[in-house]
SELUM-362775 format. One line per field, with one value per residue: x, y, z of N, C-alpha, C in turn; residue in one letter; residue number from 1. Coordinates in Angstrom, 3 decimals, padded with zeros to 6 digits. Each point is the difference from the previous one (the first is absolute). Layout:
residues N
n_u	X,...
n_v	Y,...
n_w	Z,...
ca_u	X,...
ca_v	Y,...
ca_w	Z,...
c_u	X,...
c_v	Y,...
c_w	Z,...
resn	a,...
resi	NUM,...
END
This chain:
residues 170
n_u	023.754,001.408,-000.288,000.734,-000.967,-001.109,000.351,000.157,-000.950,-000.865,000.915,-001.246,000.655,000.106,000.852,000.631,-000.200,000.569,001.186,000.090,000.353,-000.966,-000.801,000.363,-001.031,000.844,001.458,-000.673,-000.513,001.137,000.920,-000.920,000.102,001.052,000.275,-001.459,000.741,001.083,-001.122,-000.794,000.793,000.928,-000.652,-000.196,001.058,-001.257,000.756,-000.262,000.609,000.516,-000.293,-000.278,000.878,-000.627,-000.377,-000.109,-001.043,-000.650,000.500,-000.306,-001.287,-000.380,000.131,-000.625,-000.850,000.086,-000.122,-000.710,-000.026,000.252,-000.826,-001.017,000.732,001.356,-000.899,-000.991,001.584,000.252,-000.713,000.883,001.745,000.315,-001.260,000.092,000.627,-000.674,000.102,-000.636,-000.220,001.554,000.001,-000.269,001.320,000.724,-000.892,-000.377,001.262,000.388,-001.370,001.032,001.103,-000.612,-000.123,001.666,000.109,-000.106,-000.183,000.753,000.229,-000.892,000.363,000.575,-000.851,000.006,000.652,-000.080,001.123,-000.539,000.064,-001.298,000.635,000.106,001.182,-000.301,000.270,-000.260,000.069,-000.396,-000.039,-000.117,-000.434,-000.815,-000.913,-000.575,-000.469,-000.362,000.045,000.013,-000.704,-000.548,000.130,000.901,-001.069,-000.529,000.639,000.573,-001.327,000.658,-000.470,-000.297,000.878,000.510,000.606,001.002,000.014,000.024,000.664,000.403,000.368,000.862,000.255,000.528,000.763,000.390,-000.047,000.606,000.386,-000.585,-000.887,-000.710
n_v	012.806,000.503,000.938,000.670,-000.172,000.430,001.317,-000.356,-000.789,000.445,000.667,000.615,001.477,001.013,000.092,-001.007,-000.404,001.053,-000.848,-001.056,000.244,000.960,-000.966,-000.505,001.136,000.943,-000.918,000.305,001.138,000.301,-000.383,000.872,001.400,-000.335,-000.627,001.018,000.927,-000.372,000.155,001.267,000.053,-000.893,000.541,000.949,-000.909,000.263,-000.983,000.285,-000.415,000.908,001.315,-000.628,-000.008,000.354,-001.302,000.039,001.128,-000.856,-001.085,000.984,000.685,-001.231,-000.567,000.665,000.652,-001.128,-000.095,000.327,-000.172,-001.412,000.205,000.448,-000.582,001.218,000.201,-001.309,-000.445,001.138,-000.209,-001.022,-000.230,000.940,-000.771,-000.656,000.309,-000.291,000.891,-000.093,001.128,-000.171,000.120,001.263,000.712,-000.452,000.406,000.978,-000.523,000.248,001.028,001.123,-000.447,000.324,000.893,-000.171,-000.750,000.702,001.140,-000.591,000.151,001.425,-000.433,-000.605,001.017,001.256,-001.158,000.198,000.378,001.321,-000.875,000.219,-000.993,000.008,000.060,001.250,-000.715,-000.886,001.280,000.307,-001.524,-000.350,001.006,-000.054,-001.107,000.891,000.727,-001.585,-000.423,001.435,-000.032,-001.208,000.065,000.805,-000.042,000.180,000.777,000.356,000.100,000.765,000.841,-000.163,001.316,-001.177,-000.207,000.990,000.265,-001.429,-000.002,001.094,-000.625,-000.962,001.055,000.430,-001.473,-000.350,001.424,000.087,-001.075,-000.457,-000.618,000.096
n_w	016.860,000.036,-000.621,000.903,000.586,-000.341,000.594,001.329,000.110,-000.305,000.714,-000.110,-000.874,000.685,-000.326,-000.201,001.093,-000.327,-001.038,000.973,001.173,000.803,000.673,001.170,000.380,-000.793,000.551,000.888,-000.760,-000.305,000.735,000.917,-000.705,000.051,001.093,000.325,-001.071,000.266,001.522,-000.281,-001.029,000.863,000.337,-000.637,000.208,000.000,-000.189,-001.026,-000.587,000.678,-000.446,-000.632,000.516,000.918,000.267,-001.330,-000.273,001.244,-000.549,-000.831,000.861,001.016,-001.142,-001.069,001.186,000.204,-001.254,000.159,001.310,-000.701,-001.421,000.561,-000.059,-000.028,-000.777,-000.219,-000.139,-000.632,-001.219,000.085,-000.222,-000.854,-000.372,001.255,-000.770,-001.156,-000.471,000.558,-001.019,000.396,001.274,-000.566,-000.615,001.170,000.433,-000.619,-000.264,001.585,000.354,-001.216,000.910,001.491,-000.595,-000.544,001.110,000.709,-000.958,000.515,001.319,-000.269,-001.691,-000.056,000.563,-000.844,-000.415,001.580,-000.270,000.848,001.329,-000.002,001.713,-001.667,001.003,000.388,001.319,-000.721,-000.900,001.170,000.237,-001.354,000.488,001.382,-000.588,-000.782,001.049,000.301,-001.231,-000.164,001.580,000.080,-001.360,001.284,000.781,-001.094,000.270,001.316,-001.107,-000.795,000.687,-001.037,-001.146,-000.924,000.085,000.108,-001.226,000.117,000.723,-000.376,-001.534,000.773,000.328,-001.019,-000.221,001.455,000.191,-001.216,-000.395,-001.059,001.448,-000.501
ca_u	001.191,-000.619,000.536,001.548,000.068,-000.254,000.978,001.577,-000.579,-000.101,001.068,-000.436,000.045,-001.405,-000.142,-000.433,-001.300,-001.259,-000.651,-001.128,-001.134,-000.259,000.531,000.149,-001.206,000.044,000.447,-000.817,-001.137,000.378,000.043,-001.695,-000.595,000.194,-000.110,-001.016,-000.161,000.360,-000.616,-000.822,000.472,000.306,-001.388,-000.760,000.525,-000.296,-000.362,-001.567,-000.585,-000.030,-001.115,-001.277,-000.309,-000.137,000.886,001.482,000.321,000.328,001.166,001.170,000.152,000.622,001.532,000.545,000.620,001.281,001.147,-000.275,000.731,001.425,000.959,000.194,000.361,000.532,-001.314,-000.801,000.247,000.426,-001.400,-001.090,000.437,000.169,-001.628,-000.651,000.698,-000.283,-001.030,-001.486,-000.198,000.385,-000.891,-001.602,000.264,000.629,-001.101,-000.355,000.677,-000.283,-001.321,-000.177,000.270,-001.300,-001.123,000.170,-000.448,-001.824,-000.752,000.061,-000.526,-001.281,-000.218,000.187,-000.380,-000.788,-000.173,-000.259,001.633,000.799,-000.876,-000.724,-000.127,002.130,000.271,000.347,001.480,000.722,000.713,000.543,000.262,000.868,000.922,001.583,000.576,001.162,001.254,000.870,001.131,000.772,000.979,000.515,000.803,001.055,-000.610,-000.506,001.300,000.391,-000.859,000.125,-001.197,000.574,-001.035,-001.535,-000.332,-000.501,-001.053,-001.030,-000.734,-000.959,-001.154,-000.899,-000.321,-000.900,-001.391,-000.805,-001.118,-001.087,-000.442,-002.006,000.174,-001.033
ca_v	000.368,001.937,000.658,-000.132,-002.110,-000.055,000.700,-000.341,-000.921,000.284,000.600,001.293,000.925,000.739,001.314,-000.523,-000.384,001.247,000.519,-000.964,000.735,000.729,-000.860,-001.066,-000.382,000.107,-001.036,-001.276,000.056,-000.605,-001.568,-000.835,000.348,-000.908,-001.058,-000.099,-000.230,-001.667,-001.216,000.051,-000.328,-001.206,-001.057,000.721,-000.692,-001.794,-000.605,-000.139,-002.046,-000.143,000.778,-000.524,-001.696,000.706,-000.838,000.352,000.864,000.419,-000.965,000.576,001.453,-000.275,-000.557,001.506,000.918,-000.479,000.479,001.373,000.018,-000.837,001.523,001.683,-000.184,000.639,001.312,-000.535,000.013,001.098,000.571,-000.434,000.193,001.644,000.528,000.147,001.456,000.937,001.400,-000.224,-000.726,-001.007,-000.912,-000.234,-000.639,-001.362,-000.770,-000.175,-001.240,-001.518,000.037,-000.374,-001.182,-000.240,-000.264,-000.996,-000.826,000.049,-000.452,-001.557,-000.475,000.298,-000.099,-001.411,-000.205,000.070,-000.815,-001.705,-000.670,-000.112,-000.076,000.499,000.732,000.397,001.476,001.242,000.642,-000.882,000.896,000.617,-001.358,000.117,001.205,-000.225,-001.112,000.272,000.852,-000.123,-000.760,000.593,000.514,-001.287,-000.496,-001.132,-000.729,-000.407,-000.745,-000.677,-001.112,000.023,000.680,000.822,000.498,-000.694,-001.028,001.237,000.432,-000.487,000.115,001.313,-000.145,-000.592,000.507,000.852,-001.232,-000.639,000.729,001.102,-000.372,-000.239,-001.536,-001.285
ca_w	-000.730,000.094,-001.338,-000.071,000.014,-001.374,-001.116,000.797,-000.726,-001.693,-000.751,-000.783,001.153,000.538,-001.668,-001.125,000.820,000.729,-001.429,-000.591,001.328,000.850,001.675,000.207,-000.363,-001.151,-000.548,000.720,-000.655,-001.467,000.032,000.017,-001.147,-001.054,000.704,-000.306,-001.196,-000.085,000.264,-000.849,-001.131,-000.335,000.388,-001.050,-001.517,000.288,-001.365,-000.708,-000.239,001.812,000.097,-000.259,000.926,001.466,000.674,-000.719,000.509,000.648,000.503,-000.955,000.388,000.518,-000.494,-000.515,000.882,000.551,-000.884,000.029,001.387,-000.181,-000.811,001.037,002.046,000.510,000.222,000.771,001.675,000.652,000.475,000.853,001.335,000.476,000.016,001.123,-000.061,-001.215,-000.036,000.467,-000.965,-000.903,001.241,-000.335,-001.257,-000.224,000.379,-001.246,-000.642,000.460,-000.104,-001.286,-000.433,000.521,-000.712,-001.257,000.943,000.319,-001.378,-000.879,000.683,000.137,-000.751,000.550,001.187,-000.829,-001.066,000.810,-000.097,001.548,001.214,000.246,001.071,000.245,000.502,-000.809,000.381,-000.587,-000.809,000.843,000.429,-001.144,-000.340,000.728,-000.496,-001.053,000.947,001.041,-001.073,-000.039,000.835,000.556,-001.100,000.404,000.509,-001.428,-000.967,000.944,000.446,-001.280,-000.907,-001.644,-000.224,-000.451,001.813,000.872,-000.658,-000.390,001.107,000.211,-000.992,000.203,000.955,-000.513,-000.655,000.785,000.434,-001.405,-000.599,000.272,000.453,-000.715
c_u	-000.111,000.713,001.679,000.579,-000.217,001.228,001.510,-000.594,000.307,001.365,-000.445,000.269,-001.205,-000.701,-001.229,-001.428,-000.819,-000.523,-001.261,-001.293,000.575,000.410,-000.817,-001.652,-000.761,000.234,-001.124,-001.168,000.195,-000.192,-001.649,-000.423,000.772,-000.788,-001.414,-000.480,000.478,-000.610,-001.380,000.217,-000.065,-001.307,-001.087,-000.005,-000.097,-000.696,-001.222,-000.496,000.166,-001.294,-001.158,-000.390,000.618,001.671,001.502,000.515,000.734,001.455,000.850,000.432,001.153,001.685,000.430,000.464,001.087,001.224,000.355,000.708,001.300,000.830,000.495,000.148,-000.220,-001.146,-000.298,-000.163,000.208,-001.342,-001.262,000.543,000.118,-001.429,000.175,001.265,-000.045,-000.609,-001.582,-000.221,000.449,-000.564,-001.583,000.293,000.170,-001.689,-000.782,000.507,-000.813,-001.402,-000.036,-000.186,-001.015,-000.999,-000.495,-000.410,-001.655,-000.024,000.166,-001.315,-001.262,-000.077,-000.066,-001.156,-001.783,-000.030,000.013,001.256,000.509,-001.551,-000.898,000.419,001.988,-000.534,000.178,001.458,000.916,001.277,001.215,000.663,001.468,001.206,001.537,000.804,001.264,000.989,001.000,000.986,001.005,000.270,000.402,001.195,000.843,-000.676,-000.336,001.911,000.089,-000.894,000.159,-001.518,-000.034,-002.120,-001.515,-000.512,-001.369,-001.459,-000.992,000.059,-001.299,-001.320,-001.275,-000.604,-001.472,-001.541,-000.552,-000.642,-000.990,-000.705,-001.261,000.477,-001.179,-001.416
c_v	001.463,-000.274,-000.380,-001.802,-000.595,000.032,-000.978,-001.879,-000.035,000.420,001.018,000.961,000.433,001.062,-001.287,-000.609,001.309,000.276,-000.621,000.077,000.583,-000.122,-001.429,-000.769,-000.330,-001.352,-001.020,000.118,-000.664,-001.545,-000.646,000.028,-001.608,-001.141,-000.165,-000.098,-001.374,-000.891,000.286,-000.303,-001.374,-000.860,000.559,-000.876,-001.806,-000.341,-000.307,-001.648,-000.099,000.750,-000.772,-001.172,001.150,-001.015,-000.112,001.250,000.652,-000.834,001.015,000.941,-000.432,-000.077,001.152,000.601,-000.787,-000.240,001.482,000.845,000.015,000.821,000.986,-000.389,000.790,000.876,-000.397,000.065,000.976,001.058,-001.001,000.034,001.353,001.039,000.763,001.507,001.160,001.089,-000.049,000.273,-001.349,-001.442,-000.693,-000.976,-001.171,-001.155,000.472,-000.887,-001.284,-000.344,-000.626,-001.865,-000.964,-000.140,-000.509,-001.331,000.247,-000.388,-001.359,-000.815,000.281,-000.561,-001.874,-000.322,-000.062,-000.615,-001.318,-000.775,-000.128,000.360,001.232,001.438,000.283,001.482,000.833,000.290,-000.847,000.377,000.574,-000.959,000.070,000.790,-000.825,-001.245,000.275,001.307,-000.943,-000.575,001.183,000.532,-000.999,-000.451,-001.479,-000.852,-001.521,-000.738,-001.145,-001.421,-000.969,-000.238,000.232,000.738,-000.577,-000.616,000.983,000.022,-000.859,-000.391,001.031,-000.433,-001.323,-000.166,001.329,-000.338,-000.494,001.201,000.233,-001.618,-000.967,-001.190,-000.475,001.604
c_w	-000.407,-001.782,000.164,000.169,-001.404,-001.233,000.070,-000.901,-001.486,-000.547,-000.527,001.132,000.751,-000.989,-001.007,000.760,-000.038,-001.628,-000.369,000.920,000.571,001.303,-000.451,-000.414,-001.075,-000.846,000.891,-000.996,-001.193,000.322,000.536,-001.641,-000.785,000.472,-000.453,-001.388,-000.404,-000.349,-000.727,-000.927,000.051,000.611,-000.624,-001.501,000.455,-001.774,-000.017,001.059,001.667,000.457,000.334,001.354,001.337,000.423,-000.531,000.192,001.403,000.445,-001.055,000.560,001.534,-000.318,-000.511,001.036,000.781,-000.572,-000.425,001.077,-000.161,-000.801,000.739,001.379,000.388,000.125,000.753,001.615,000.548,000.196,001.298,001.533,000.544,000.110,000.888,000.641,-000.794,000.881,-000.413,-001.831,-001.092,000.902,-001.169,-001.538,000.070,000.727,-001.145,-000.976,000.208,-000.349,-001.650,-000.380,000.466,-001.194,-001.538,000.678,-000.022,-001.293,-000.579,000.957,-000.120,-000.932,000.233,000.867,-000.831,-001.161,000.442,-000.145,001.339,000.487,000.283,000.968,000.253,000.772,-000.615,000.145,-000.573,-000.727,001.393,000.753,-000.938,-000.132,001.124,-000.226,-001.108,000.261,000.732,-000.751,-000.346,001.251,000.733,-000.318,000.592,000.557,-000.933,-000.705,001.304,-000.024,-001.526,-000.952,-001.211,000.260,-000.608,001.390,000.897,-000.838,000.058,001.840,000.253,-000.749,000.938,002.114,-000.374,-001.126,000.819,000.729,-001.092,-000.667,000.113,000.143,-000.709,-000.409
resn	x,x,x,x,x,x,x,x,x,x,x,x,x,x,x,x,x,x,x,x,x,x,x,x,x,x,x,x,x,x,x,x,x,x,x,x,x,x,x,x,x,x,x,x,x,x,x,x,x,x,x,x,x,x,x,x,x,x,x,x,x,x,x,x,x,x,x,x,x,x,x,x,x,x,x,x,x,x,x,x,x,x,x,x,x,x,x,x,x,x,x,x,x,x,x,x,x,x,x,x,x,x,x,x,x,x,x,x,x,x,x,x,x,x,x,x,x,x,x,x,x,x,x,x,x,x,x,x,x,x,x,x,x,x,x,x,x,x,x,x,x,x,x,x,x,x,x,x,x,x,x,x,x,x,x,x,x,x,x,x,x,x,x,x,x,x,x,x,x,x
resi	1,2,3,4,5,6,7,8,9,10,11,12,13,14,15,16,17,18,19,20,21,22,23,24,25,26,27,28,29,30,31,32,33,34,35,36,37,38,39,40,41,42,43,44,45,46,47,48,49,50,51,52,53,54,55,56,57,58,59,60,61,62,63,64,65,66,67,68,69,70,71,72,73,74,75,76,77,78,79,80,81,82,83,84,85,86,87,88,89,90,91,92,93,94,95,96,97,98,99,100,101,102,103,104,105,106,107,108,109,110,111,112,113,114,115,116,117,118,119,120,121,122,123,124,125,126,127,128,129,130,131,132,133,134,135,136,137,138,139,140,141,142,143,144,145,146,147,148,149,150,151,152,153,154,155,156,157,158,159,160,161,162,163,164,165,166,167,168,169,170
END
């Protein structure tokens, strides 16, 4: 979408788009910068009484970011469907996101892993397994209504696909 699509969209002139940026890159930086702050924020804020248990933790961090998605569609999808066009640094921003969210994941998991809650020999890539499970509910989407999927559905599918690799069998 160029700036004048934007503008002919929004109803805002081109005057009033250039008050607020520059070009177009400008508005792609803005929208990773939120998208990433977002999701740090909102998975940065796991309740105390969840903290403490790896496995709660990680079925919250699962459900948070998928509601999380659901608020911000429109980012979501647009930073994950338009990536693969950005300008080689906002390219790096938007896999820096994804890596971020990667690793609120690992840490539950190393930690789970190290308090004997999840399986000894869980993958490392496990965090990286995760990530596309909860990409495909916001770009699938129709796929998911057409089946009449609801979002808890979705979620605890993911939660217990993701218990039967991490968690300690005996």
């Amino acid at each position: 979408m160029s700036l004048r699509d934007l503008s002919a969209e929004s109803g805002v002139s081109m005057g009033g788009l250039y008050a607020y940026f520059d070009s177009k890159t400008t508005l792609l930086k803005m929208i990773l910068t939120e998208v990433t702050e977002q999701t740090r924020a909102t998975l940065s804020a796991v309740p105390d009484a969840i903290s403490s248990n790896p496995s709660a933790h990680l079925d919250w961090l699962i459900d948070t970011h998928l509601k999380l998605t659901e608020a911000m569609l429109p980012w979501f999808t647009f930073a994950f469907m338009e990536a693969k066009n950005f300008p080689a640094a906002e390219r790096r921003m938007a896999v820096d996101s994804e890596e971020l969210t990667e690793e609120f994941f690992a840490e539950v998991i190393r930690r789970g892993v190290a308090e004997g809650s999840f399986r000894s020999d869980t993958t490392p890539l496990l965090p990286s397994l995760i990530k596309p499970l909860l990409q495909d509910w916001y770009v699938k989407r129709a796929k998911y209504r057409r089946r009449g999927v609801s979002l808890s559905d979705y979620s605890e599918a993911v939660r217990l696909v993701v218990h039967q690799v991490c968690d300690d069998q005996g």
